[in-house]
SELUMKE-392962 format. One record per atom (N, C-alpha, C): residue number from 1; residue in one letter; x, y, z. Coordinates in pm, whole numbers, plus 32768, in hexadecimal, padded with zeros to 4 digits. Atoms other than C-alpha are relative to their C-alpha. Example, Ala and Ser with C-alpha at 12.3 -4.5 7.8 and 13.67 -1.06 7.14 Angstrom:
// residues 2
<rec num="1" residuo="a" X="8059" Y="7F89" Z="8000"/>
<rec num="1" residuo="a" X="84CE" Y="7E3E" Z="830C"/>
<rec num="1" residuo="a" X="805A" Y="8078" Z="8000"/>
<rec num="2" residuo="s" X="7FAE" Y="7F89" Z="7FFA"/>
<rec num="2" residuo="s" X="8557" Y="7F96" Z="82CA"/>
<rec num="2" residuo="s" X="7FB3" Y="806D" Z="8049"/>
// end
This chain:
// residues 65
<rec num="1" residuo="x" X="7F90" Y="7FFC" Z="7FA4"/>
<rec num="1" residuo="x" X="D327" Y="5349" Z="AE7E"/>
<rec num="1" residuo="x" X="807B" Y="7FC8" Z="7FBA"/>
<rec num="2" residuo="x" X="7F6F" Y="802B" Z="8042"/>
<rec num="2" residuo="x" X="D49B" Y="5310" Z="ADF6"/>
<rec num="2" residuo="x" X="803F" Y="7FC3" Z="8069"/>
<rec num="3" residuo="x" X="7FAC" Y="800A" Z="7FBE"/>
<rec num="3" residuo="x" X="D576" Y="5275" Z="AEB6"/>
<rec num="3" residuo="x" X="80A1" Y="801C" Z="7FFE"/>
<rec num="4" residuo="x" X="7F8C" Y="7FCE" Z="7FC9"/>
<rec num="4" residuo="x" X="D6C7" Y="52D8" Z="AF47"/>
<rec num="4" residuo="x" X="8071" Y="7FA4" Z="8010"/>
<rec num="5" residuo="x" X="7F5D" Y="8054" Z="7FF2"/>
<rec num="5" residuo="x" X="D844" Y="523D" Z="AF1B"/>
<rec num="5" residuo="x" X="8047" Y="807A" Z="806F"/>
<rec num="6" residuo="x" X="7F7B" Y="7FA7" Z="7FC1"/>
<rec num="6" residuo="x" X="D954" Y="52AD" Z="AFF9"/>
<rec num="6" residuo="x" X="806D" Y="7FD9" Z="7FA9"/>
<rec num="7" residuo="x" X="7F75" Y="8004" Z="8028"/>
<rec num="7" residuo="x" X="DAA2" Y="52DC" Z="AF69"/>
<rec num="7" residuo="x" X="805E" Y="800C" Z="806D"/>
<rec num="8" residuo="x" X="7F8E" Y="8034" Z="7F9D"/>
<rec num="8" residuo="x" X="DB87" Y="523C" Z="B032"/>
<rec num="8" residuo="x" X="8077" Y="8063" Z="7FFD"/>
<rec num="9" residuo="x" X="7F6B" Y="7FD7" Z="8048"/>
<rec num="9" residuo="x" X="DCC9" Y="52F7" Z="AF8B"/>
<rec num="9" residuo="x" X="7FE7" Y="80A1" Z="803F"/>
<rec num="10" residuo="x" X="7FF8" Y="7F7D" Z="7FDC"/>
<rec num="10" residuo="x" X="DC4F" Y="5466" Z="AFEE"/>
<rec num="10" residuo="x" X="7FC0" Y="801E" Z="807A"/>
<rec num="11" residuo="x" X="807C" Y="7FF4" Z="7F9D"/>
<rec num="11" residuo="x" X="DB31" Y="541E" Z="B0F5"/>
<rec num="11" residuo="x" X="7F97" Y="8039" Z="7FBA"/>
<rec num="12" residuo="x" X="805E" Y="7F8E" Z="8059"/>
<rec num="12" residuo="x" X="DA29" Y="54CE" Z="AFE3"/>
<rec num="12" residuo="x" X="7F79" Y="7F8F" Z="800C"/>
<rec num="13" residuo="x" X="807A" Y="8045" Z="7FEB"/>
<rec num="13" residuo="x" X="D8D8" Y="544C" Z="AFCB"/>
<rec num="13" residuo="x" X="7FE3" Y="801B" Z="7F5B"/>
<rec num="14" residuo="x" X="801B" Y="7FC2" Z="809E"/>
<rec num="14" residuo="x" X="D85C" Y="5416" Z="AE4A"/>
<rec num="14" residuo="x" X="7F93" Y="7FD7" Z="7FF5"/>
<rec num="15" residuo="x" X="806C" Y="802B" Z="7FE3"/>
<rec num="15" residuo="x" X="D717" Y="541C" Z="ADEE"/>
<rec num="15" residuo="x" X="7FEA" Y="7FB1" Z="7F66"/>
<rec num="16" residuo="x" X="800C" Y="8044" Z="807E"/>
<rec num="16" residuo="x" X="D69C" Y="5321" Z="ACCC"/>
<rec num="16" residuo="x" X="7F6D" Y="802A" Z="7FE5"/>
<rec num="17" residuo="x" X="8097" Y="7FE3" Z="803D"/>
<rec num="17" residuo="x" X="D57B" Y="53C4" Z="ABF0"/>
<rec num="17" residuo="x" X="7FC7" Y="7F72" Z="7FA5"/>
<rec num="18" residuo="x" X="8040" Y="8046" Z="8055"/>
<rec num="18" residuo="x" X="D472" Y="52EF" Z="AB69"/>
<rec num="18" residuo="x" X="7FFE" Y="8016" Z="7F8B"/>
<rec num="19" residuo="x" X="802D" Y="7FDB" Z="8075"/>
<rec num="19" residuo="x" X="D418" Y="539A" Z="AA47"/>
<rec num="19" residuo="x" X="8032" Y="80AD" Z="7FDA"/>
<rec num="20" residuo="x" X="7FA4" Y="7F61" Z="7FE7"/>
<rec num="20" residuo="x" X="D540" Y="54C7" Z="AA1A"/>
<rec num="20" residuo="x" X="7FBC" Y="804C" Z="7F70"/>
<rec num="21" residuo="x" X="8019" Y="7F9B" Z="806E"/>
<rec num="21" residuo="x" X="D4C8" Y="551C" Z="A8B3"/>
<rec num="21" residuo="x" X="7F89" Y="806A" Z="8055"/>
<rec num="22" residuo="x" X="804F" Y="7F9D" Z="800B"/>
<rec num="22" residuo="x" X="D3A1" Y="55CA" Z="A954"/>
<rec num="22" residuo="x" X="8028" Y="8092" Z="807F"/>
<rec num="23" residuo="x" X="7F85" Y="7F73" Z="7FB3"/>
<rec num="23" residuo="x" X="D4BD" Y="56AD" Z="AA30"/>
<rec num="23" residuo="x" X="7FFA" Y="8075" Z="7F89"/>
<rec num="24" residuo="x" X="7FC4" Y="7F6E" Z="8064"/>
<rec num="24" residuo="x" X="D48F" Y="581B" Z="A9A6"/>
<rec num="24" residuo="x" X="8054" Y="804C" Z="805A"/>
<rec num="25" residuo="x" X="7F85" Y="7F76" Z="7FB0"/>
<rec num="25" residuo="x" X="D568" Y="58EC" Z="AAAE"/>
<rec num="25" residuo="x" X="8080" Y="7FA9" Z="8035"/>
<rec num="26" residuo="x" X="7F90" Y="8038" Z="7FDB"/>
<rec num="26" residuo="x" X="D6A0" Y="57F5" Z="AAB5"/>
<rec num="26" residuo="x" X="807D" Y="8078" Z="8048"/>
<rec num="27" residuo="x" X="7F9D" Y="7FD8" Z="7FC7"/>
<rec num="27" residuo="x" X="D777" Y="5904" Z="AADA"/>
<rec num="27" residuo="x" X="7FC8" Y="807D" Z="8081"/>
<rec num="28" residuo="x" X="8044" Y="7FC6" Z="7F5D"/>
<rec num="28" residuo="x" X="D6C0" Y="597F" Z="AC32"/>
<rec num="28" residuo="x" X="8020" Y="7FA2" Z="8041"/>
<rec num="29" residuo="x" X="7FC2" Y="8063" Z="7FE2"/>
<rec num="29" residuo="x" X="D724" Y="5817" Z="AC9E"/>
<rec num="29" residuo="x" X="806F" Y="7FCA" Z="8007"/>
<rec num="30" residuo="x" X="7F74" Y="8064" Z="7FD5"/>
<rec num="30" residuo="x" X="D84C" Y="57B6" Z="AC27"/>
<rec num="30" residuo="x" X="8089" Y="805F" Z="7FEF"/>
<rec num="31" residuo="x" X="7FA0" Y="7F86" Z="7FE5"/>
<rec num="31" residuo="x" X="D9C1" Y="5848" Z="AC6C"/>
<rec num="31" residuo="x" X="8047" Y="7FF4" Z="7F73"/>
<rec num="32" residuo="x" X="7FB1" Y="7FB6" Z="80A7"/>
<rec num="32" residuo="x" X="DA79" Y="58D4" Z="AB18"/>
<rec num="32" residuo="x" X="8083" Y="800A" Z="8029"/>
<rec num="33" residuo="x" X="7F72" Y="8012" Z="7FE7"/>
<rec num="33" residuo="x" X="DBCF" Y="5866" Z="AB09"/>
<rec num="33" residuo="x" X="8075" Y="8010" Z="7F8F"/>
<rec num="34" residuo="x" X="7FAA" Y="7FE7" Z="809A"/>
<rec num="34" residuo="x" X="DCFA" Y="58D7" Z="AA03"/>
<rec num="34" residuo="x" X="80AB" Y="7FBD" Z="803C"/>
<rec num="35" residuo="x" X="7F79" Y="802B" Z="8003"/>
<rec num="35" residuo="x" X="DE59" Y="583C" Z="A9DF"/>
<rec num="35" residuo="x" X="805B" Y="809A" Z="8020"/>
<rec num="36" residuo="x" X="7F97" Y="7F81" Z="8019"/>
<rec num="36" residuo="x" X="DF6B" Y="5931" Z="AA22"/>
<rec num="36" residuo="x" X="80AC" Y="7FCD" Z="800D"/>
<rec num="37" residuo="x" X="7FCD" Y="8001" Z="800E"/>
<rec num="37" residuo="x" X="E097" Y="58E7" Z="A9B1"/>
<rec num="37" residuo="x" X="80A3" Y="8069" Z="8057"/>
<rec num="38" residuo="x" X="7F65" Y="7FCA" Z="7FA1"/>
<rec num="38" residuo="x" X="E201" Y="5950" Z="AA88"/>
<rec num="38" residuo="x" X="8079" Y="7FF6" Z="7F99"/>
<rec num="39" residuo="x" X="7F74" Y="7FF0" Z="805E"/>
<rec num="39" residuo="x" X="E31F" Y="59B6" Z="A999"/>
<rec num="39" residuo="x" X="8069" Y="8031" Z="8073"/>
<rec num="40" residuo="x" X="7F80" Y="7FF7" Z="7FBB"/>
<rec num="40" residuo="x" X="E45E" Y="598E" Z="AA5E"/>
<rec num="40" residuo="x" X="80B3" Y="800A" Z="7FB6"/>
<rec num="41" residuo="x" X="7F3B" Y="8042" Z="8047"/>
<rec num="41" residuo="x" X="E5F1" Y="59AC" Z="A9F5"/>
<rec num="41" residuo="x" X="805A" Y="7FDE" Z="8061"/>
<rec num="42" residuo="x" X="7FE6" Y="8058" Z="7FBF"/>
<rec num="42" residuo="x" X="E63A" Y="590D" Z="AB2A"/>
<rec num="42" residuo="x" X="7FFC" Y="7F4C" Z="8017"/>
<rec num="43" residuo="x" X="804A" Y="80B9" Z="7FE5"/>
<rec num="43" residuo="x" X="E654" Y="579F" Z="AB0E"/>
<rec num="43" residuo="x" X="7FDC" Y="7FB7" Z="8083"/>
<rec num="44" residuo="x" X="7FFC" Y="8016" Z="7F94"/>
<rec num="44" residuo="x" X="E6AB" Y="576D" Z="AC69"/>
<rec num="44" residuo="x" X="7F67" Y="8026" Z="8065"/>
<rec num="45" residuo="x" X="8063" Y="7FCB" Z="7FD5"/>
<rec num="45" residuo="x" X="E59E" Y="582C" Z="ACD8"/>
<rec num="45" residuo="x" X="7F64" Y="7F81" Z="8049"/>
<rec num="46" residuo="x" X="80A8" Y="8065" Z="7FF2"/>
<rec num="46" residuo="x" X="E433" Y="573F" Z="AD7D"/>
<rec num="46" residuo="x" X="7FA6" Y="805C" Z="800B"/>
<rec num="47" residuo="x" X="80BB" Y="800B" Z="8025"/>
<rec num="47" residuo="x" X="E336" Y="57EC" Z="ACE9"/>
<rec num="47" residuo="x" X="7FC9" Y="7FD6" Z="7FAE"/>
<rec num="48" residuo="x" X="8025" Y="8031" Z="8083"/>
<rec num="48" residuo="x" X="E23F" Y="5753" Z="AC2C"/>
<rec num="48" residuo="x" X="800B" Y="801C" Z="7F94"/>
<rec num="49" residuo="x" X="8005" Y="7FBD" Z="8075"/>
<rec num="49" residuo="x" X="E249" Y="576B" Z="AAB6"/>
<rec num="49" residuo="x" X="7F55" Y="8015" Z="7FFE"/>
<rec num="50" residuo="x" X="8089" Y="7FDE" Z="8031"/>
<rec num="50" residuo="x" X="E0D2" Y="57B0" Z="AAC0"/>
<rec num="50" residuo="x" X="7FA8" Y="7FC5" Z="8072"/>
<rec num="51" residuo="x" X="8046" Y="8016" Z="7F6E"/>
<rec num="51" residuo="x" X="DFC0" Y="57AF" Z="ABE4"/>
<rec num="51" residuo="x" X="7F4E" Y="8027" Z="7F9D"/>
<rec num="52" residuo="x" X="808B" Y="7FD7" Z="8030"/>
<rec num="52" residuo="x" X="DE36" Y="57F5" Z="ABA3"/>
<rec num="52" residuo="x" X="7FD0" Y="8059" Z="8046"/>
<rec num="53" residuo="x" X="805D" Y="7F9B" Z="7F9D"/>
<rec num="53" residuo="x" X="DD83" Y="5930" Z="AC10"/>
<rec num="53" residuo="x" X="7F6F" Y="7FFF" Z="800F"/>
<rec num="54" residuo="x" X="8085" Y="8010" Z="800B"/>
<rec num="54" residuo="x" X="DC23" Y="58E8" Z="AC6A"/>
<rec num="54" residuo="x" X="7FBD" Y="8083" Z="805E"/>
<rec num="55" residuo="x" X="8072" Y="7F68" Z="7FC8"/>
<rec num="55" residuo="x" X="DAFB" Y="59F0" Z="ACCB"/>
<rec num="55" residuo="x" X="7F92" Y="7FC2" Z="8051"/>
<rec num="56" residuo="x" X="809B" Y="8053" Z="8000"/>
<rec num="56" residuo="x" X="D9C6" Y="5976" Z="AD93"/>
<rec num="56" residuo="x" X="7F9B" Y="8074" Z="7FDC"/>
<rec num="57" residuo="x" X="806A" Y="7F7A" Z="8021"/>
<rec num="57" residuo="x" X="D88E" Y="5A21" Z="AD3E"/>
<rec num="57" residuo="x" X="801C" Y="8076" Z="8036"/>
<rec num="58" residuo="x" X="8026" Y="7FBC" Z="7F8C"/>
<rec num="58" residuo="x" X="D892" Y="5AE9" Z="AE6A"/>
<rec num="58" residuo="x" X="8088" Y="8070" Z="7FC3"/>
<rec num="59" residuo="x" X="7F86" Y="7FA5" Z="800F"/>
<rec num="59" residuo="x" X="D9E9" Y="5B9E" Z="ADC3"/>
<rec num="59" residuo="x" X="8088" Y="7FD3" Z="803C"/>
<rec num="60" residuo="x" X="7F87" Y="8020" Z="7F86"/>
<rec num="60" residuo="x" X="DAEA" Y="5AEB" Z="AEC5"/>
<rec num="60" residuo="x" X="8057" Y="7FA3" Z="7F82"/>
<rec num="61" residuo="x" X="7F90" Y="8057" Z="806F"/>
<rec num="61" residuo="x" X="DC26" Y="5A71" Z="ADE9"/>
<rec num="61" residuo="x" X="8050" Y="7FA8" Z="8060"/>
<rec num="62" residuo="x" X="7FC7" Y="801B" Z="7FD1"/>
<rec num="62" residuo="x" X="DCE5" Y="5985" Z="AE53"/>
<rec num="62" residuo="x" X="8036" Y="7F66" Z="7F99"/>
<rec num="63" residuo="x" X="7FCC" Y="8025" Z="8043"/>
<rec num="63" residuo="x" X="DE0B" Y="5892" Z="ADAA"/>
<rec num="63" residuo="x" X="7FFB" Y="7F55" Z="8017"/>
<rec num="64" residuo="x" X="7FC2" Y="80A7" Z="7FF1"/>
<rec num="64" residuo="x" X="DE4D" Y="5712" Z="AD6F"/>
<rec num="64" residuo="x" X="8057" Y="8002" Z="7FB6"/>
<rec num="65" residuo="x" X="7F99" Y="801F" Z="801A"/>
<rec num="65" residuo="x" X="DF96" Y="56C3" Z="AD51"/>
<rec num="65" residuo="x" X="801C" Y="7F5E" Z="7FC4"/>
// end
């Protein structure tokens, strides 16, 4: 049995593995996230210079800013 943190900051629940080396399908588990960079020639402008696009397994994208 592992036990379970909450993350205060998002509401997420994280789970802490005992023994992760013997994880073979991590990426069936965990969400795949890439930097993406925002090139602007607005200075004024508020958008970020760069946000993260993450995937969960399941296919559903969605960003952290």
């Amino acid at each position: 049995m592992s036990p379970f943190f909450n993350d205060q900051e998002n509401n997420e629940s994280i789970i802490n593995i005992a023994e992760p080396e013997k994880i073979t399908n991590v990426g069936e588990l965990a969400n795949s996230c890439e930097i993406v960079l925002v090139l602007t020639f607005d200075e004024n402008e508020n958008t970020p210079r760069h946000y993260y696009r993450c995937t969960r397994p399941n296919g559903e994208q969605y960003n952290i800013e």
